[in-house]
C-alpha positions in Angstrom: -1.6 7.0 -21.0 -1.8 7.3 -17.3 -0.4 4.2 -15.4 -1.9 3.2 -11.8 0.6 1.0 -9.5 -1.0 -0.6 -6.3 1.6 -1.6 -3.8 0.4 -3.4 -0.9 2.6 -3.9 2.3 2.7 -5.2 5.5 5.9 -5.0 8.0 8.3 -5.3 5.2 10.8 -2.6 6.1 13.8 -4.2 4.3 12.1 -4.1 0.9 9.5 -1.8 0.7 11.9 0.7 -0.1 13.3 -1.1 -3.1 9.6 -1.4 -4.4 8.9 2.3 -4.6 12.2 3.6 -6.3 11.7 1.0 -8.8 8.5 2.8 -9.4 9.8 6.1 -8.9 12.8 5.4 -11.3 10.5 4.6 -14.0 11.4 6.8 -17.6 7.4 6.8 -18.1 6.2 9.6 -16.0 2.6 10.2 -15.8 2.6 7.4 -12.8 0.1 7.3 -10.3 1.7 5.1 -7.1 -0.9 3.8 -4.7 0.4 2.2 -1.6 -2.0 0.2 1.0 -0.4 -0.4 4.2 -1.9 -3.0 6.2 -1.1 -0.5 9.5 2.6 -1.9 9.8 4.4 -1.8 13.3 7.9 -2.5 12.2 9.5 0.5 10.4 7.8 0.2 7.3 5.6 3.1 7.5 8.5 5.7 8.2 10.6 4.5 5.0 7.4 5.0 3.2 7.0 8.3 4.6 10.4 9.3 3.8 9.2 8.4 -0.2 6.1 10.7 0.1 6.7 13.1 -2.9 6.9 10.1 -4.8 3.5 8.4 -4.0 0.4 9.4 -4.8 -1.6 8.0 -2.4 -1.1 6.5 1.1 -3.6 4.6 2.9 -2.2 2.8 6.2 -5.2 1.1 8.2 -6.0 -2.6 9.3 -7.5 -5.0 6.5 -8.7 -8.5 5.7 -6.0 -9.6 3.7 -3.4 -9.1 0.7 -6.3 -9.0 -2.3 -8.7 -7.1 0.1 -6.2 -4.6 -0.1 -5.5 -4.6 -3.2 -9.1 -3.5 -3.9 -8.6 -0.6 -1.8 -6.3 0.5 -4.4 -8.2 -0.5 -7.3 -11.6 1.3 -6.3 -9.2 4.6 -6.1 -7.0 4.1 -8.9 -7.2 6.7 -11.5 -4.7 5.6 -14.3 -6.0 4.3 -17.8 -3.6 1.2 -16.7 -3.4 -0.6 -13.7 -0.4 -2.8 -12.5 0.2 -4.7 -9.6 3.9 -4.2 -7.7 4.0 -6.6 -4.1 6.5 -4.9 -1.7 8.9 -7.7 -2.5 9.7 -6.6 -5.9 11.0 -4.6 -8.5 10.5 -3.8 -12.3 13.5 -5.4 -14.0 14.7 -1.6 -15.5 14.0 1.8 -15.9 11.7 1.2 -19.0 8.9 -1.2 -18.1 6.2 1.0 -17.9 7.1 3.1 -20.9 7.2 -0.4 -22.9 4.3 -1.5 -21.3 1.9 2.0 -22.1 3.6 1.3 -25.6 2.6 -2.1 -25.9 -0.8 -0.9 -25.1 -1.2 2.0 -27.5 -0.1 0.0 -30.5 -1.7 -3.3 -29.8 -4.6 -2.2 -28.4 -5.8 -5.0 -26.5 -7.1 -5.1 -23.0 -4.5 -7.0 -21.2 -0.5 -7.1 -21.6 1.5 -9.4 -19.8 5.5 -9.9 -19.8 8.0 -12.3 -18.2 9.1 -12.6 -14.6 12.2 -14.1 -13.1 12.3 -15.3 -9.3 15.6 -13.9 -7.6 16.8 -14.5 -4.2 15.6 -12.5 -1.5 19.1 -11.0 -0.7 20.4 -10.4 -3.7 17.8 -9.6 -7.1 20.6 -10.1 -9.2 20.9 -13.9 -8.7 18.3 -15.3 -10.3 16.2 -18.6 -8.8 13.6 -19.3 -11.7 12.5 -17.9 -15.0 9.0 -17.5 -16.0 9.1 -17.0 -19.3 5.1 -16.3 -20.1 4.9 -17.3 -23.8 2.2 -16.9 -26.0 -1.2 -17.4 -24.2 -5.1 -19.2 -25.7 -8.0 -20.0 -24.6 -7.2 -23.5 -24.5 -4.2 -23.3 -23.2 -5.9 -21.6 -19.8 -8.2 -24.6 -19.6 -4.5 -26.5 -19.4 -3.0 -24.4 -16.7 -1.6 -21.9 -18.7 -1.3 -18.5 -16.9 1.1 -15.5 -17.1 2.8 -14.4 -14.2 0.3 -11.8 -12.4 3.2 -9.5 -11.1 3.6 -8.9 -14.8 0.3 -8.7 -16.0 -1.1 -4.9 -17.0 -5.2 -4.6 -17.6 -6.9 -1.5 -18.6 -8.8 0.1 -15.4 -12.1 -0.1 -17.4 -11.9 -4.0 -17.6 -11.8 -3.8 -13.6 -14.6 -1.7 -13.4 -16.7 -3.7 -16.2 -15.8 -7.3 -14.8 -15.1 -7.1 -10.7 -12.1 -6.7 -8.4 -10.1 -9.4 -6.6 -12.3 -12.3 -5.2 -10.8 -12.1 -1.6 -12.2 -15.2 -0.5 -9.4 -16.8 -1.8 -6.4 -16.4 0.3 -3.9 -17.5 -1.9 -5.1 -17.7 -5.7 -6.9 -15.2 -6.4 -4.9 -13.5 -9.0 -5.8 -17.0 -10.8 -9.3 -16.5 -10.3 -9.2 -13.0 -11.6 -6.9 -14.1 -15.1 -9.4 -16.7 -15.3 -12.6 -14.6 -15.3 -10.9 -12.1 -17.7 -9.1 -13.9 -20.1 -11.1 -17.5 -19.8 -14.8 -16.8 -19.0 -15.0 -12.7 -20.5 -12.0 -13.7 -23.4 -10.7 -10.2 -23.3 -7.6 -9.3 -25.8 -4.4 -9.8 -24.4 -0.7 -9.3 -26.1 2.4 -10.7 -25.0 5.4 -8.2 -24.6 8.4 -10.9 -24.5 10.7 -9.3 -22.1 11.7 -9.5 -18.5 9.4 -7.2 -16.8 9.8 -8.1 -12.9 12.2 -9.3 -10.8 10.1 -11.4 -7.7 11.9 -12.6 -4.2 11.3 -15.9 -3.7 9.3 -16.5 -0.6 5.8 -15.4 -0.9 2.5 -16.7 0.6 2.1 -19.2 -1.7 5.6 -21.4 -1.1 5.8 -20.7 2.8 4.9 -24.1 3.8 3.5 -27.1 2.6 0.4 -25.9 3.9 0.2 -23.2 1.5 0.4 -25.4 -1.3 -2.4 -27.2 -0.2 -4.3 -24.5 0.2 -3.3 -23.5 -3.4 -3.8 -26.3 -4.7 -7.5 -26.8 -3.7 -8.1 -23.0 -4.5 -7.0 -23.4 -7.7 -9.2 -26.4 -8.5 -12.1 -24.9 -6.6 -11.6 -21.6 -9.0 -11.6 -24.2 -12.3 -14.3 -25.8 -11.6 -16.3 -23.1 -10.9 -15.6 -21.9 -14.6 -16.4 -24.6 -16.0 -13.2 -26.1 -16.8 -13.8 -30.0 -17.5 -10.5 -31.3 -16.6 -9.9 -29.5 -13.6 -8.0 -32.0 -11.9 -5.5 -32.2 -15.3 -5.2 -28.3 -15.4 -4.2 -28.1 -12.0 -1.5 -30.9 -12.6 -0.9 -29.0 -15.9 -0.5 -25.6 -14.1 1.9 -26.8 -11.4 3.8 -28.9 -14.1 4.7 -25.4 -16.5 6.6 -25.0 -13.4 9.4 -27.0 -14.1 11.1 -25.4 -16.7 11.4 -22.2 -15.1 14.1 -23.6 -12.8 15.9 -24.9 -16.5 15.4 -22.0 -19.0 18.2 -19.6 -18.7 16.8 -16.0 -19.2 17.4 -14.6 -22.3 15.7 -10.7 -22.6 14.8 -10.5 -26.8 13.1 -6.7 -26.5 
């Protein structure tokens, strides 16, 4: 199976590199690496440049935003698999996506998601928080529950069945987009329990106290609008899961 990676970027010269070797190091080979670059001005475009033989496609122009661009990448994607990689981060090892087309083939389900850690920006080896994904429901999305998006691996035909990335949320809509697939369309989905991506802290949503806000209230704007009754509680709920990530010690089982 062919596997599609979106990358999206903007003036992050002293990461973007990491980003596409992890992609590039990958033991799975039939990779398709699409990178959107938000027309950079620091440096970033050059180290990209210098990776060209390993990228399939390069699109560097001005956009609306980080899930606008994303869609870029989607509507040109050609893999059987789509994944999302943010220029921050990394896959944990050489064998993600090899796991993950695995994971795929023998489960066949529509969606698989694995665990994330949060490392510190300067060093991915010193890990922050653990999101250990767990088993997911139904009912336990109507109570916050949500795997970790960075990790989470859909077949290309569920994005061109069910829609792209609502870009009218700034912040949340990976949420909204778990929670029209998996909530409101209840498409398969199989849990690979193991450490998939390795996530610098520091991204939109934990900038500043008004980001939280902002997520906050997209989050319950994006329940209520599917019809989750206790919107309020699965907003607490959802923000709550967060606590034992900074507790659990990581512990890879695969």
């Amino acid at each position: 199976m062919k596997v599609s990676i979106i990358t999206v970027v903007l003036n992050n010269k002293d990461y973007i590199e990491g980003a596409i070797k992890s992609v590039q190091e990958q033991t799975h080979k039939d990779i398709e690496h699409i990178v959107v670059d938000n027309d950079s001005c620091d440096g970033t475009s050059n180290i990209i440049k210098r990776h060209m033989h390993g990228i399939s496609r390069y699109i560097c122009e001005p956009d609306q935003g980080v899930y606008f661009a994303i869609n870029k990448g989607l509507k040109i994607a050609t893999g059987d698999i789509i994944g999302i990689l943010h220029s921050d981060d990394i896959y944990a090892d050489e064998n993600i996506l090899k796991d993950i087309v695995s994971t795929f083939e023998k489960s066949g389900a529509d969606c698989v998601y694995g665990d994330l850690v949060y490392v510190k920006r300067q060093d991915p080896n010193v890990v922050v928080r653990y999101w250990r994904a767990d088993e997911g429901d139904r009912a336990k999305i109507s109570q916050g529950w949500m795997p970790p998006h960075p990790a989470f691996f859909v077949k290309r035909n569920v994005y061109e069945k069910y829609g792209y990335f609502n870009a009218d949320f700034k912040i949340s809509a990976d949420y909204e987009i778990i929670l029209r697939f998996l909530y409101m369309h209840r498409l398969s989905m199989y849990y690979l329990h193991r450490m998939c991506v390795k996530m610098r802290i520091g991204g939109i949503s934990n900038r500043s106290i008004f980001s939280l806000l902002r997520k906050i209230y997209e989050d319950y704007t994006i329940c209520k609008m599917y019809g989750i009754r206790k919107a309020r509680c699965a907003v607490i709920l959802k923000n709550l899961r967060k606590i034992p990530q900074f507790i659990v010690k990581y512990k890879n089982t695969a």
